[in-house]
C-alpha positions as CSV (number, residue, x, y, z in Angstrom):
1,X,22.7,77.9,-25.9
2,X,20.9,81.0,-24.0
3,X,20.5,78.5,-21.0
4,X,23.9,77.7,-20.9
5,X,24.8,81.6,-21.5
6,X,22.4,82.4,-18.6
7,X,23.9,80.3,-16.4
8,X,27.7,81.4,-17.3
9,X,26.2,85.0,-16.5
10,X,26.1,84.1,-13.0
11,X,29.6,84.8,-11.3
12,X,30.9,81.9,-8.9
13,X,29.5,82.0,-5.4
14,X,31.0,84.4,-2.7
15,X,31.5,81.2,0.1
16,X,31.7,83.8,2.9
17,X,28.1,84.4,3.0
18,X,26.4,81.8,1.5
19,X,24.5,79.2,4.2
20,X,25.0,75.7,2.5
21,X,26.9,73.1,-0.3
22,X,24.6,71.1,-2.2
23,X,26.2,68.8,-4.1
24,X,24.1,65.7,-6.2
25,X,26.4,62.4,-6.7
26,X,26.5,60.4,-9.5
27,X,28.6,59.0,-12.5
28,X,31.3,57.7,-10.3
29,X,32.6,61.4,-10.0
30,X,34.7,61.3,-6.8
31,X,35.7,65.4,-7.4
32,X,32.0,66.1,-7.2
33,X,32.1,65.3,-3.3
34,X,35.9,65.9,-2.6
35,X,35.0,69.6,-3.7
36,X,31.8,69.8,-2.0
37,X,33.8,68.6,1.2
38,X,36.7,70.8,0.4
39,X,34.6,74.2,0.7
40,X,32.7,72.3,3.7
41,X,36.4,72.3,5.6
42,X,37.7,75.6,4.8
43,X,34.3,78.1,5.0
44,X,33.3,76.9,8.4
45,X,30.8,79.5,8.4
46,X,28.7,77.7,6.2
47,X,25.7,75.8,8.0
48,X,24.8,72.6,6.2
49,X,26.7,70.3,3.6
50,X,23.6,68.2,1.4
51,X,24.5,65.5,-0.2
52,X,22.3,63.4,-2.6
53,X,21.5,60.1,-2.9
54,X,23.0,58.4,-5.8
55,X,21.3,55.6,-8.9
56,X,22.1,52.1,-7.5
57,X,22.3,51.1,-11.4
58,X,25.4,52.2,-12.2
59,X,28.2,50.5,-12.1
60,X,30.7,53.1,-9.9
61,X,27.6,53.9,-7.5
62,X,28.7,54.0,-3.8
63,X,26.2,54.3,-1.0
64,X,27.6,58.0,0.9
65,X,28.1,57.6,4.7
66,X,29.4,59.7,7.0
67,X,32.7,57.1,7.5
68,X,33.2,57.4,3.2
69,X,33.0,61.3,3.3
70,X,35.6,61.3,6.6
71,X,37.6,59.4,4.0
72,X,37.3,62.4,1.7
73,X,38.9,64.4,4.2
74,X,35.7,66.1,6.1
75,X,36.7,67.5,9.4
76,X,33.5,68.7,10.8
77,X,30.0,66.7,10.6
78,X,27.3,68.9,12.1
79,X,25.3,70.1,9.2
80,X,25.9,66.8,7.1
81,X,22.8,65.6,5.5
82,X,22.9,62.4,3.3
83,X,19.8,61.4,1.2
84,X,18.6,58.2,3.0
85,X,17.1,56.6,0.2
86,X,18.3,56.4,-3.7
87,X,17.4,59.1,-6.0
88,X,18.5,57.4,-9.9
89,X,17.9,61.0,-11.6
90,X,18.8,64.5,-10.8
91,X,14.9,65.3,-10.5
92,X,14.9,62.8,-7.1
93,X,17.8,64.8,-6.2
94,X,16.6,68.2,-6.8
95,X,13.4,67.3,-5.1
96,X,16.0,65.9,-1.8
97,X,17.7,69.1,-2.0
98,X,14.8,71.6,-2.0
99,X,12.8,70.1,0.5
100,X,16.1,70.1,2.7
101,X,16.4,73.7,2.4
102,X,13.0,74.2,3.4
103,X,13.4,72.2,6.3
104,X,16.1,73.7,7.7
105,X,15.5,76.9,6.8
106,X,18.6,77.2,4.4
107,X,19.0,81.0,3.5
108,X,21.3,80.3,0.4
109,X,22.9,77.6,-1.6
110,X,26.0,77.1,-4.1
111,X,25.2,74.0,-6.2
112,X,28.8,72.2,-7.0
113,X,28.4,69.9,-9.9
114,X,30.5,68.9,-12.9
115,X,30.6,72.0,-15.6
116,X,28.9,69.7,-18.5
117,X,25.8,68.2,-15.9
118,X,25.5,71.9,-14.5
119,X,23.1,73.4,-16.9
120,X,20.7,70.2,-16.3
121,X,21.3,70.0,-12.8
122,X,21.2,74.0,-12.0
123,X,17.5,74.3,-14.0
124,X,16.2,71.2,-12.2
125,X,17.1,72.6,-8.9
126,X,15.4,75.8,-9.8
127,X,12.4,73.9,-10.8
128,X,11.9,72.0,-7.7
129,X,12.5,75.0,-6.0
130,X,9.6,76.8,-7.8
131,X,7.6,73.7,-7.2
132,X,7.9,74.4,-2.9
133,X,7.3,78.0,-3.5
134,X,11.0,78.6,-2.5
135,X,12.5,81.9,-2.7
136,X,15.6,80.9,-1.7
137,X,19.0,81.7,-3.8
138,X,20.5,79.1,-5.9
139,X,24.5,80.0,-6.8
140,X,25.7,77.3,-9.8
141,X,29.5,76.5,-8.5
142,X,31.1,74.3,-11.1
143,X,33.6,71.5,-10.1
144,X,36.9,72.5,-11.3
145,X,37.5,69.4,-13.4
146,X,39.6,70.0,-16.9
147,X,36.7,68.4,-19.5
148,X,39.1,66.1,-20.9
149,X,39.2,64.2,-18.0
150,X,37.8,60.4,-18.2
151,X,34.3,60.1,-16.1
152,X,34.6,56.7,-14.0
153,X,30.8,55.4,-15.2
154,X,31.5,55.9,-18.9
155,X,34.8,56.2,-19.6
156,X,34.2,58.6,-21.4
157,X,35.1,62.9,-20.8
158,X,32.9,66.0,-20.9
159,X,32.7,66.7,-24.4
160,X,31.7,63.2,-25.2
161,X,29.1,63.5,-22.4
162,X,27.8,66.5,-24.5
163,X,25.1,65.4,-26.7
164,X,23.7,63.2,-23.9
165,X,23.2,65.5,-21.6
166,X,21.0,67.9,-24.5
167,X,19.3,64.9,-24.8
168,X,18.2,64.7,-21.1
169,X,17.5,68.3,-20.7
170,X,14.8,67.6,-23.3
171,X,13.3,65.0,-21.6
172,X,13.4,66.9,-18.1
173,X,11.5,69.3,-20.1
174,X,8.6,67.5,-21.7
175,X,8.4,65.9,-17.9
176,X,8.2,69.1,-16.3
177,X,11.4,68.7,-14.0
178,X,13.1,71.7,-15.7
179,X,13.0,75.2,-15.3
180,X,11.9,76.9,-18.8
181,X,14.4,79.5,-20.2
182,X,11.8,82.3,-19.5
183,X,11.7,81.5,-15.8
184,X,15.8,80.9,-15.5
185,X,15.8,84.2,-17.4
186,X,13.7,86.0,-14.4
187,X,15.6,83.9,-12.1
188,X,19.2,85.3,-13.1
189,X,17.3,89.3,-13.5
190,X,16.3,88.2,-9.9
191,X,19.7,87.0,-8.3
192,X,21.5,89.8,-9.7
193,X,19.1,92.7,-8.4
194,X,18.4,91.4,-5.2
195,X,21.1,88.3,-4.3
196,X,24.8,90.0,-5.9
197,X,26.0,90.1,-2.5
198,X,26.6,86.3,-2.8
199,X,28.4,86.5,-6.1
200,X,32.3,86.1,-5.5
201,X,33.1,89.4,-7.6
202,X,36.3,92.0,-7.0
């Protein structure tokens, strides 16, 4: 519960100034990408779109190309970057994602997921920053998807998806993939001291 708190506490991201989209695939959950690609097409500032690699296991996976995202509607496609290879958990992804922004020097990033994977996703991000000695802002930006909605790979909706997800966040833990709550907890202090520019407040 303080995780999830800590993560509410961080307003949604100010798409004006951030640099990139990050956005990892999975579960058959199209609105993961068509938002992703939606704030791609109407902030042209921002500088890069990432997009994960998905688990060939499951039954709704797709592979991502640049032809299937232009059938998402994306208008513009320098700054694209698709994983290349598979990435079956969120810690592959997170790994992806991290060493992209590194690469390309990415100065900030809003990371669009589904509200119940967000927690998971968000602390795994963070981790895999900390891992590449990356001080680069992280803004969690939540798909807006009502949580009674059916999710393609299960057929079942975000409050059934609930207790699986707590499940996995203990597992990333005792693997070490997650951030702990002491450093998400210095992470937050640290975004709103130094990062609230980024933060889409009045």
């Amino acid at each position: 519960m303080g995780t999830v708190f800590a993560v509410l506490t961080v307003p949604p991201p100010a798409m004006g100034v951030l640099d990139a989209v990050a956005v990892p695939i999975g579960q058959g959950e199209e609105t993961r990408l068509r938002h992703a690609v939606d704030l791609w097409n109407s902030e042209p500032h921002l500088r890069f779109l990432l997009v994960s690699g998905g688990n060939p296991a499951e039954r709704t996976h797709v592979e991502v190309t640049r032809s299937y995202l232009r059938d998402l509607g994306l208008r513009r496609y320098d700054g694209v970057h698709i994983q290349p290879e598979p990435a079956p958990n969120t810690a592959l992804q997170a790994a992806w994602i991290a060493d992209q922004v590194r690469r390309l020097a990415i100065r900030s990033v809003a990371l669009t997921v589904s509200p119940y994977h967000l927690p998971r996703a968000f602390l795994t991000v963070l981790k895999a920053f900390d891992d590449r000695g990356l001080g680069v802002p992280v803004i969690p930006a939540a798909v807006p998807v009502p949580p009674h909605a059916t999710v393609a790979e299960t057929g079942m909706n975000a409050y059934d998806l609930l207790s699986g997800e707590m499940r996995r966040i203990l597992t990333y833990a005792g693997n070490g993939w997650l951030a702990t709550p002491a450093e998400l907890r210095d992470y937050v202090a640290w975004l709103w001291v130094n990062h609230a520019n980024l933060f889409g407040r009045a």
